[in-house]
C-alpha positions in Angstrom: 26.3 -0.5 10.2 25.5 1.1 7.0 28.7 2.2 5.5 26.6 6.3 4.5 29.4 8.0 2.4 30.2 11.5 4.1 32.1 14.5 2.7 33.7 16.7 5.0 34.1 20.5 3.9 36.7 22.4 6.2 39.7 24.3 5.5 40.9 24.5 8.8 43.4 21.0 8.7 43.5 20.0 12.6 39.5 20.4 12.4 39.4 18.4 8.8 41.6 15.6 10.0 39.7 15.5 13.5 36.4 14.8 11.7 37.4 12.6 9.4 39.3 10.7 12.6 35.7 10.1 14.5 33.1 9.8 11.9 35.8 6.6 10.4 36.1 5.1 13.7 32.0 5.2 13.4 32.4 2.9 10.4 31.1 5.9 8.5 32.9 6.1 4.6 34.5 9.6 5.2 36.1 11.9 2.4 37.2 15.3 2.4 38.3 18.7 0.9 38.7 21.8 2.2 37.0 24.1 -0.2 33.1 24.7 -1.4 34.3 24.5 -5.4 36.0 21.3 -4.4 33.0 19.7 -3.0 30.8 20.3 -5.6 33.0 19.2 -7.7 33.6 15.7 -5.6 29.4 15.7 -5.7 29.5 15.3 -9.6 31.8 11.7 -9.7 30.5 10.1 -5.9 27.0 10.2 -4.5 26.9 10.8 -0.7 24.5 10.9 1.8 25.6 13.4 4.2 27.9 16.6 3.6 29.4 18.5 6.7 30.3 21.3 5.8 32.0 24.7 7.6 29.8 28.1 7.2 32.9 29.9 7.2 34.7 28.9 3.7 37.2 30.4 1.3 35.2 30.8 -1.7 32.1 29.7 -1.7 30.7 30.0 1.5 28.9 27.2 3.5 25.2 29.0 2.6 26.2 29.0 -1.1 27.6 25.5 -1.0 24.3 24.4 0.7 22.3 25.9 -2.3 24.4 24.5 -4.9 23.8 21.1 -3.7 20.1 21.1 -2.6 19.7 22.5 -6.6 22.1 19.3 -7.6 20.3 16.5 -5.8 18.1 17.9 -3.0 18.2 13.9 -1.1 21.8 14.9 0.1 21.5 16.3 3.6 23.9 18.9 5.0 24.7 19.6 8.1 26.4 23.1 9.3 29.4 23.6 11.2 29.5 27.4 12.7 30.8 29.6 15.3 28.1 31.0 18.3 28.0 34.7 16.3 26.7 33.3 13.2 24.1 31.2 14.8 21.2 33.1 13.0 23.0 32.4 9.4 23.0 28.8 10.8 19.0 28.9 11.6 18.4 30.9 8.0 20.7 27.9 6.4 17.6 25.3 8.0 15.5 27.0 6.8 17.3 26.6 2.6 17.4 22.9 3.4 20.1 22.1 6.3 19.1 20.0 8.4 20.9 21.0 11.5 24.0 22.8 12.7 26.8 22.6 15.2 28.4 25.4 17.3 32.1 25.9 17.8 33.3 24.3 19.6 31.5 21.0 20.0 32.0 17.9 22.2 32.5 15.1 19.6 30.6 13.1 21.4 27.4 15.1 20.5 28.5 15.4 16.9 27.8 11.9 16.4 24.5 12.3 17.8 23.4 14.5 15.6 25.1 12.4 12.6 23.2 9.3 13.9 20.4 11.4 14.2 20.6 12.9 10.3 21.6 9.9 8.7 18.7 8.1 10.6 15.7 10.7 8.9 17.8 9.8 5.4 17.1 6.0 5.6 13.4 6.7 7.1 13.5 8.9 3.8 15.0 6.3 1.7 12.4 3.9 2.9 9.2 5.8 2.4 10.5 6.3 -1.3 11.2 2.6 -1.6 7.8 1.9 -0.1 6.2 4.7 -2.5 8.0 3.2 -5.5 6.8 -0.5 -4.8 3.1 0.7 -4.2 3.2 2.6 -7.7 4.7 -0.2 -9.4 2.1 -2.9 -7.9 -0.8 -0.4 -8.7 0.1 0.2 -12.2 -2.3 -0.5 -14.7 -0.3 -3.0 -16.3 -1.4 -4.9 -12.9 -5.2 -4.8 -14.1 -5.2 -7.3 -16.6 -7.8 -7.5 -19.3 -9.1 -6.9 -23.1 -12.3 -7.6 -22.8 -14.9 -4.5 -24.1 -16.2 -4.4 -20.7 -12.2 -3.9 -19.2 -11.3 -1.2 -21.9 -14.5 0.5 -20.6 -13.1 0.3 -17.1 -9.7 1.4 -18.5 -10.5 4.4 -20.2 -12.9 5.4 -16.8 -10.0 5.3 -14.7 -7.4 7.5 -17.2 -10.9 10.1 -17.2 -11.3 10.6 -13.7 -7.7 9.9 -11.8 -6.8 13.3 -11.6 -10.0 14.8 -10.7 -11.4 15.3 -7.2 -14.6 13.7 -8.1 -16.1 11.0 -5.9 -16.3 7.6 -7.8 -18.4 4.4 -6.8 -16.7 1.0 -8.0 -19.3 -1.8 -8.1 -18.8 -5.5 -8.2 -19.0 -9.0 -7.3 -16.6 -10.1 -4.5 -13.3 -11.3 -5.8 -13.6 -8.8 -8.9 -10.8 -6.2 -7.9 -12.3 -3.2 -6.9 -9.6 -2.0 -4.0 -7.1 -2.7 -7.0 -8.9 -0.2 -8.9 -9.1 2.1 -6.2 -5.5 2.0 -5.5 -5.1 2.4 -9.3 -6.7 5.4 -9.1 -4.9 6.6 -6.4 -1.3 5.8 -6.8 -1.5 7.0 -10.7 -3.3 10.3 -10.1 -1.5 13.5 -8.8 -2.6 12.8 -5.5 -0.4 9.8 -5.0 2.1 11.1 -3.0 -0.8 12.0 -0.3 -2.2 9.3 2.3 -4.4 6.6 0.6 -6.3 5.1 4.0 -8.8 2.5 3.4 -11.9 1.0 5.8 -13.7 -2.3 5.5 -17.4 -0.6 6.5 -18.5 -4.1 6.8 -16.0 -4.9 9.4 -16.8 -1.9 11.8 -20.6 -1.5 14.1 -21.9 2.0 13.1 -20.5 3.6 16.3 -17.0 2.3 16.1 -17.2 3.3 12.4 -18.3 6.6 12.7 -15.2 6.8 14.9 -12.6 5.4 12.3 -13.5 7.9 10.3 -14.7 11.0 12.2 -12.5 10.9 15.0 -13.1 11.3 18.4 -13.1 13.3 21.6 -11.3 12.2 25.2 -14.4 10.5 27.1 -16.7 10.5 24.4 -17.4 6.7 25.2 -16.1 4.2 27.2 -12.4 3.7 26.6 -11.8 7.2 24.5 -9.4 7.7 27.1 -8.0 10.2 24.2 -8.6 12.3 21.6 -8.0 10.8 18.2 -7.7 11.2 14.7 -9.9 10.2 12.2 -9.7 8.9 8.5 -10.8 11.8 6.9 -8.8 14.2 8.5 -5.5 11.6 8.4 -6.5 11.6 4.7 -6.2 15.2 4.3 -5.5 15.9 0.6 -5.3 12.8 -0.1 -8.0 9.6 -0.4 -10.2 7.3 1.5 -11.5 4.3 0.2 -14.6 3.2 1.5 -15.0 -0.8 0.8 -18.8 -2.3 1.3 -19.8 1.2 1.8 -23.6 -0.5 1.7 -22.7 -1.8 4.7 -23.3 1.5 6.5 -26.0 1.7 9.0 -28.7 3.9 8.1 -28.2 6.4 11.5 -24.6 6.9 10.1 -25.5 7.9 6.8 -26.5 11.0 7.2 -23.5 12.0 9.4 -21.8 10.7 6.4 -23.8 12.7 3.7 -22.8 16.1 5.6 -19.1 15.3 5.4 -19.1 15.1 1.9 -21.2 17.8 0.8 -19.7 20.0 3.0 -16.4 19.4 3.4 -16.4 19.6 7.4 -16.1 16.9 10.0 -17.7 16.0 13.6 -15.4 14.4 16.0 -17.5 11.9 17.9 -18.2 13.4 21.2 -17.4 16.8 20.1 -18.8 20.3 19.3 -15.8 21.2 17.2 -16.0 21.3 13.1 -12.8 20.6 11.1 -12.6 21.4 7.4 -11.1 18.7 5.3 -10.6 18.0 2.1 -10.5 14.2 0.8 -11.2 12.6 -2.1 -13.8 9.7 -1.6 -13.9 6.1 -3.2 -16.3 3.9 -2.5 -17.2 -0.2 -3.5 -19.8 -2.2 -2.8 -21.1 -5.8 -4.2 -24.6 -4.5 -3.1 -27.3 -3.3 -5.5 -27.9 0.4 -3.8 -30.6 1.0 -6.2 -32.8 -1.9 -4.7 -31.5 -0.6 -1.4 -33.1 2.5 -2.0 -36.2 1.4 -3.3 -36.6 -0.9 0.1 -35.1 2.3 2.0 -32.0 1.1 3.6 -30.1 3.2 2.0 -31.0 7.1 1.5 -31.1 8.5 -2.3 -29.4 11.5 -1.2 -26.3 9.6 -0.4 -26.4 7.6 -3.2 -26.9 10.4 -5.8 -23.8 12.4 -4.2 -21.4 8.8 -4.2 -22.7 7.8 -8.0 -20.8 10.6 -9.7 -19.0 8.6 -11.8 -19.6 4.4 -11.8 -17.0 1.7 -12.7 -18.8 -1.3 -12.9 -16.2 -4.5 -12.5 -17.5 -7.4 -14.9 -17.2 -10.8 -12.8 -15.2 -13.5 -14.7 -17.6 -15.4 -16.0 -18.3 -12.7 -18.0 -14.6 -12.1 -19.4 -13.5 -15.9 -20.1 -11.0 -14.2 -22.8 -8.9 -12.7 -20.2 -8.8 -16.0 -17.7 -5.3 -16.7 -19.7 -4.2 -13.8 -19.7 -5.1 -13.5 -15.8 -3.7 -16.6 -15.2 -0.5 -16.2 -16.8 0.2 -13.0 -15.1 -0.3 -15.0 -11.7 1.9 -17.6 -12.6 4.9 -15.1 -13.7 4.2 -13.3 -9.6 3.6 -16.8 -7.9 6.8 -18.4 -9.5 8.8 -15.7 -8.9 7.8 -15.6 -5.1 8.1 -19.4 -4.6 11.8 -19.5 -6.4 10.1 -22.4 -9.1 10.7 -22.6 -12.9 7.3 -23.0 -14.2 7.0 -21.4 -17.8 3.8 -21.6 -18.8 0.4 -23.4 -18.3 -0.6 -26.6 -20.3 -3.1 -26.4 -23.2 -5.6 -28.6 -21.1 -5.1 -26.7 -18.0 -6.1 -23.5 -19.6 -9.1 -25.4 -21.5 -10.4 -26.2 -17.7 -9.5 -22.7 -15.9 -11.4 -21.0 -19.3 -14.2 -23.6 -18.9 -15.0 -22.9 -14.8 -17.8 -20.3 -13.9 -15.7 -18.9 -11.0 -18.2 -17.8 -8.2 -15.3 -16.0 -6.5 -14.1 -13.9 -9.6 -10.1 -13.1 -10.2 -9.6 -13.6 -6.4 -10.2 -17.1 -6.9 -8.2 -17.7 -10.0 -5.1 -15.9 -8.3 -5.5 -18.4 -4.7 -5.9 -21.6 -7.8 -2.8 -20.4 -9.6 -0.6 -19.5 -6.5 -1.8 -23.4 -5.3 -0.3 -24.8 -8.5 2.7 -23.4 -8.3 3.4 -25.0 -5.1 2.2 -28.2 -6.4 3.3 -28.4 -10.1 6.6 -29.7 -10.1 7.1 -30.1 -14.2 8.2 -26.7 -15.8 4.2 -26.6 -17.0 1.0 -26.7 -14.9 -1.1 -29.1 -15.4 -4.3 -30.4 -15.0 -3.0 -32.3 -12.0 -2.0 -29.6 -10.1 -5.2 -27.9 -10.2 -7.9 -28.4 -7.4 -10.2 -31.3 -7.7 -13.0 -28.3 -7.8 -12.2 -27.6 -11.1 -11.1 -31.3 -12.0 -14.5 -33.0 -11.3 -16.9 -30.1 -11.7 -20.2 -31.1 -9.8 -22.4 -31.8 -13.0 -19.4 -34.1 -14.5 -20.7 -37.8 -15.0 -17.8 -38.4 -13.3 -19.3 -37.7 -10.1 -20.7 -41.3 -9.7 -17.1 -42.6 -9.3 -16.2 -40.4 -6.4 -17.8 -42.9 -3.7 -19.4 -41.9 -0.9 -16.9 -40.6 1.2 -17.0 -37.6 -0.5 -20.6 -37.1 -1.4 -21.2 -34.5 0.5 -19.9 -30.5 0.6 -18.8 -31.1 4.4 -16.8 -33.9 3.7 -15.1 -32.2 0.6 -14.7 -29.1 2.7 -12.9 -31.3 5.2 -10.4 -33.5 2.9 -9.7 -30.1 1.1 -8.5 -28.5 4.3 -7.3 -31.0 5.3 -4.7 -30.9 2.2 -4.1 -28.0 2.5 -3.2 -27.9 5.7 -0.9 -30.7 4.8 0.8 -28.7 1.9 1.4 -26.1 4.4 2.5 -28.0 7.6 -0.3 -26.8 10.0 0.7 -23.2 8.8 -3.3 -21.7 9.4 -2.5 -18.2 8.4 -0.6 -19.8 4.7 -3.7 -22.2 4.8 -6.2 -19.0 4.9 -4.1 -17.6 2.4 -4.2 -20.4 -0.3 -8.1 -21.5 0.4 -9.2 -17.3 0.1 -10.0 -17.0 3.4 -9.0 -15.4 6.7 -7.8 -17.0 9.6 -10.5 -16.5 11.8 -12.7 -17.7 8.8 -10.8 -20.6 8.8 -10.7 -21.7 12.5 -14.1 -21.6 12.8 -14.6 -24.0 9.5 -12.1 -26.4 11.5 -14.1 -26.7 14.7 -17.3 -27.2 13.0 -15.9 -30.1 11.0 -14.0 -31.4 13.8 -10.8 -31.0 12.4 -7.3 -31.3 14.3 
């Protein structure tokens, strides 16, 4: 058990002692004093996670004890001890910030109920603010790494519009970070303690995507055997990123159009209108302006999503920030995988800086995380980098290979092959380290007729 620090506040001694008695044979760390000035004082030296305190109280009663505390550190949680006529001072002390109360007299086995109970909703607490502070710490923008002209530009779009409830559009190759951005966005703006829910449109059929995001109504197809929620209105106040939004079937569009413009959603399958308000990101490696011209995707929509562009430069285009990419990888991947590797060789860096990368940053991260596991000097070398990169295809080099590996099935087999090697039939690691999923891969097995 999780030794929760508790302070006891009763000045009644049989009651104090009793207390303290069953909440330490709980494992719980229990202290005590038998005055409100006492406690707060006690609050000031030791942090505790629950205080129990008596309404009735010489002094500072339990109400005023409750709102000195909540105004000293509102994450300490109080519960109130009281007698049955006082029950509505009990209800009006929830309602400043207790989170329950006990009537005199109580069975003690229900008193530890509701301290399992209350000290349960702290660590549920504690982790949501863990999980909160991890998710604004990875979506920093230290995290997006670059100098380029092209990056500032991206830079000082982002710092604009964070804060505003404008819909933005992030375009860009695949691999070139735009959820990153998104969550950048999100996590950094004044919104980021809201839901950020994001969608894959490119994963969903038009119908099952209009219900991720709409919602829908019991019966509205086969298997709604319920009503559920949707996206948008989980989202409320908060964002929704929309990834491959040119993905989105033409019939959908429209539904889509009327959501943002006014604010108001359908369930599928129902008459009802709900009103919420989201903030919408979208990305897409599509050109929507030749997808307009060709008409499979409406002007109107685009127009209302192309508020404000960030356009994401692929790598190729950035080759001053592959080192500094690269060693920000390396720092993350060595530090996962418990190695000492300090720093990448001059040679190494010559051939990352030299590659074209068709599948942008995403790419680079999957080569870097590989050489960690491989390198085994306190430098990466060339070596430990994939023979992709090693014996580029128009190297005259190329002759020496033989024949076994002339062609791209039977270099897509050794290299899987390796990998799965490396990772000891681990598929979901092997997806992992060759960029893929594990479906993805699976499929690439039984076509090469691997084992």
């Amino acid at each position: 058990m999780n030794k929760y620090r508790i302070l006891i506040v009763e000045d009644d001694p049989k009651m104090n002692q009793g207390l303290q008695y069953i909440l330490s044979k709980r494992g719980y760390d229990v202290q005590s004093v038998d005055a409100g000035e006492k406690a707060l004082e006690k609050i000031k030296d030791t942090r505790y996670d629950l205080i129990i305190t008596d309404l009735k109280l010489p002094g500072i009663d339990g109400m005023e004890l409750l709102k000195a505390v909540k105004a000293y550190d509102p994450a300490i949680l109080l519960l109130m001890i009281t007698a049955y006529g006082t029950v509505d001072t009990a209800v009006a002390a929830m309602k400043q910030g207790a989170e329950d109360y006990i009537l005199k007299p109580f069975d003690m086995e229900e008193l530890r109920l509701v301290v399992k109970k209350t000290l349960e909703k702290r660590a549920l607490f504690l982790q949501n603010l863990r999980l909160r502070n991890q998710l604004k710490k990875k979506y920093t923008f230290d995290n997006i790494i670059g100098t380029s002209e092209a990056m500032m530009t991206v830079f000082k779009t982002i710092h604009s519009v964070k804060d505003s409830k404008t819909t933005v559009l992030i375009r860009g190759e695949t691999g070139t970070g735009k959820e990153l951005v998104a969550r950048a966005i999100h996590f950094n703006s004044d919104r980021a303690q809201t839901p950020y829910l994001p969608v894959n449109c490119a994963a969903l059929n038009e119908n099952l995507l209009a219900s991720e995001l709409f919602g829908h109504s019991k019966g509205a197809f086969t298997g709604a055997v319920s009503d559920k929620q949707g996206l948008f209105e989980a989202a409320d106040g908060g964002t929704v990123f929309l990834d491959e939004i040119g993905d989105i079937g033409i019939g959908l569009q429209q539904t889509f159009l009327r959501a943002l413009e006014s604010g108001e959603i359908q369930p599928v399958g129902s008459f009802e209108r709900k009103k919420v308000a989201v903030r919408i990101i979208a990305a897409t490696h599509k050109d929507l302006e030749v997808m307009v011209a060709d008409g499979t995707f409406r002007k109107d929509l685009y127009y209302r999503l192309n508020v404000v562009m960030i356009d994401l430069p692929p790598l190729r285009e950035r080759k001053g920030d592959i080192g500094l990419l690269a060693h920000h990888f390396l720092r993350q991947y060595t530090a996962e995988n418990k190695k000492n590797i300090e720093r990448i060789s001059k040679d190494a860096l010559a051939l990352l800086e030299g590659y074209e990368w068709p599948g942008n940053v995403r790419e680079l991260e999957n080569i870097i995380e590989r050489a960690t596991l491989f390198e085994q000097s306190c430098e990466v070398t060339i070596d430990s980098l994939p023979t992709t990169l090693r014996y580029p295809s128009d190297s005259p080099d190329i002759k020496e290979w033989g024949q076994g590996i002339e062609t791209l099935e039977q270099l897509s087999r050794n290299h899987i092959e390796k990998v799965l090697d490396l990772t000891a039939g681990n598929k979901t690691q092997a997806a992992k380290l060759l960029g893929i999923d594990r479906s993805t891969l699976w499929r690439t097995m039984n076509r090469l007729d691997i084992d």
